[in-house]
N, C-alpha and C positions, 0 to 999 in steps of 0.2 A: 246251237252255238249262238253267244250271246253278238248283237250287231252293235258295230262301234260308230262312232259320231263320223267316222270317214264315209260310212254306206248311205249319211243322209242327210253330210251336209252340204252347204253350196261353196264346191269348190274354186279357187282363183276371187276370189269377192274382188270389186270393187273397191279402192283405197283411194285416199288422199295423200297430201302431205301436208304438215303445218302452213305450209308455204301459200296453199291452196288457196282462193279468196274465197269469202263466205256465200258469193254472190254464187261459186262454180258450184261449190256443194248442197247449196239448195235445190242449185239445176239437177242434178244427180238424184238425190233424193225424190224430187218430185217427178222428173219424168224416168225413174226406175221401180216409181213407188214403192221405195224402201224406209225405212226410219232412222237408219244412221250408218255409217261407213267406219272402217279401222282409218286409223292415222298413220301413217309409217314414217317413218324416216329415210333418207337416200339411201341404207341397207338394205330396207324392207321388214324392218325390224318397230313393232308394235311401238307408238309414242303414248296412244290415246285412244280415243271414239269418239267421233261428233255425231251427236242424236239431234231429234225433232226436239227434245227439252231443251236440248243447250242454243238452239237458234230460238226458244219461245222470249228471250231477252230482248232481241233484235225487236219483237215484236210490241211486247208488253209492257217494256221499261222496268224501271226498279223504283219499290219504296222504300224508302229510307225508313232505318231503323226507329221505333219508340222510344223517345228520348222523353226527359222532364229536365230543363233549368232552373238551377238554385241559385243565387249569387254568383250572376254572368259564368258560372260551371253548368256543364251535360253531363247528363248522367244520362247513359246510353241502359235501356232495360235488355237488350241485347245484343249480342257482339258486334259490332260496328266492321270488321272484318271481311263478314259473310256478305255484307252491302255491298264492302268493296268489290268484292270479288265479284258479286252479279253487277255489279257497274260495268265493271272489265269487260263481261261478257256481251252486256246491250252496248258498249260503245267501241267493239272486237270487229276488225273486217278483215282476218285470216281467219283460219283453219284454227291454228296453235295458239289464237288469244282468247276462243270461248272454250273448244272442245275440254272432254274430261281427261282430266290426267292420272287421275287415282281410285285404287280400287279398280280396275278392270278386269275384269273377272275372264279366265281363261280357262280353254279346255284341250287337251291335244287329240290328234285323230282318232287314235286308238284305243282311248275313252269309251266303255260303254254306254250305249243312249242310256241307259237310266240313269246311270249317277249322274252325269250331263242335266237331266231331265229335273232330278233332285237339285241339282245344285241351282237351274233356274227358277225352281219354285222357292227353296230355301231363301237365297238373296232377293230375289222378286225381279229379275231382269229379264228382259224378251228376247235378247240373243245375246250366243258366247262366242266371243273372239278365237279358233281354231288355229292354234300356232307350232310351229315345229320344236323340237329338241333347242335349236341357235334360237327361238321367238318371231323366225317368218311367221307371218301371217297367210296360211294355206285356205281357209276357209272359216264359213258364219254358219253357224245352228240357230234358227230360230224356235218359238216355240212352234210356228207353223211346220216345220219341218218333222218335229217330234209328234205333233198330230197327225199330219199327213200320214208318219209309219206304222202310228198305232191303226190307223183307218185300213191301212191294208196287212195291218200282220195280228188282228183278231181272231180267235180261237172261238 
């Protein structure tokens, strides 16, 4: 019988709320040594995921897009947008001003580990948000977890 994402992954996870300050969610991450938490909302309902990426702004700063002036006009070589948005992020001190909001990739319990597994190698993500029928957030599948079962369910 094929085993589903419920037999091995960590259930009840830790969450946030937008609300959250960036200062509490570092704490979280760093002394749970994890790499990022679900977001939820006052339902409990999936908003986002704040990772170790989305706080490296806080860290790093942003460079401004590649530009070239022609007669006092810019000409951005790049979308000037994408700045913004990493602006937003290094100068963000909730939760809901850096975290991601899109594309979050989800799995439900009852998901067999391999397509789970697939679908992490396919997009290249290191854990899947484990959500119910309503979109509670019940649980996180990392890839560690998915190693952990192959290490003990070898033939």
């Amino acid at each position: 019988m094929p085993s589903t994402v419920a037999d091995i992954m960590t259930p009840d996870p830790v969450v946030v709320s937008p609300e959250t300050s960036l200062n509490e969610a570092i704490k979280i991450l760093a002394e749970r040594r994890i790499s990022g938490l679900p977001v939820v909302d006052a339902d409990g309902k999936l908003t986002g995921v704040i990772s170790e990426t989305d706080l490296m702004w806080q860290e790093t700063g942003v460079t401004p897009p590649a530009h070239f002036m022609i007669l006092d006009s810019v000409i951005y070589l790049e979308n000037p947008a994408r700045y913004e948005r990493e602006l937003h992020k290094a100068l963000g001190q909730t939760v809901g001003e850096v975290m991601t909001k899109k594309n979050i990739i989800t799995v439900t319990p009852d998901q067999p580990i391999r397509s789970a597994a697939q679908l992490m190698n396919d997009r290249k993500v290191h854990r899947l948000i484990v959500v119910d029928e309503s979109k509670q957030v019940v649980g996180v599948l990392t890839r560690g977890d998915v190693v952990r079962f192959m290490a003990t369910h070898q033939e």
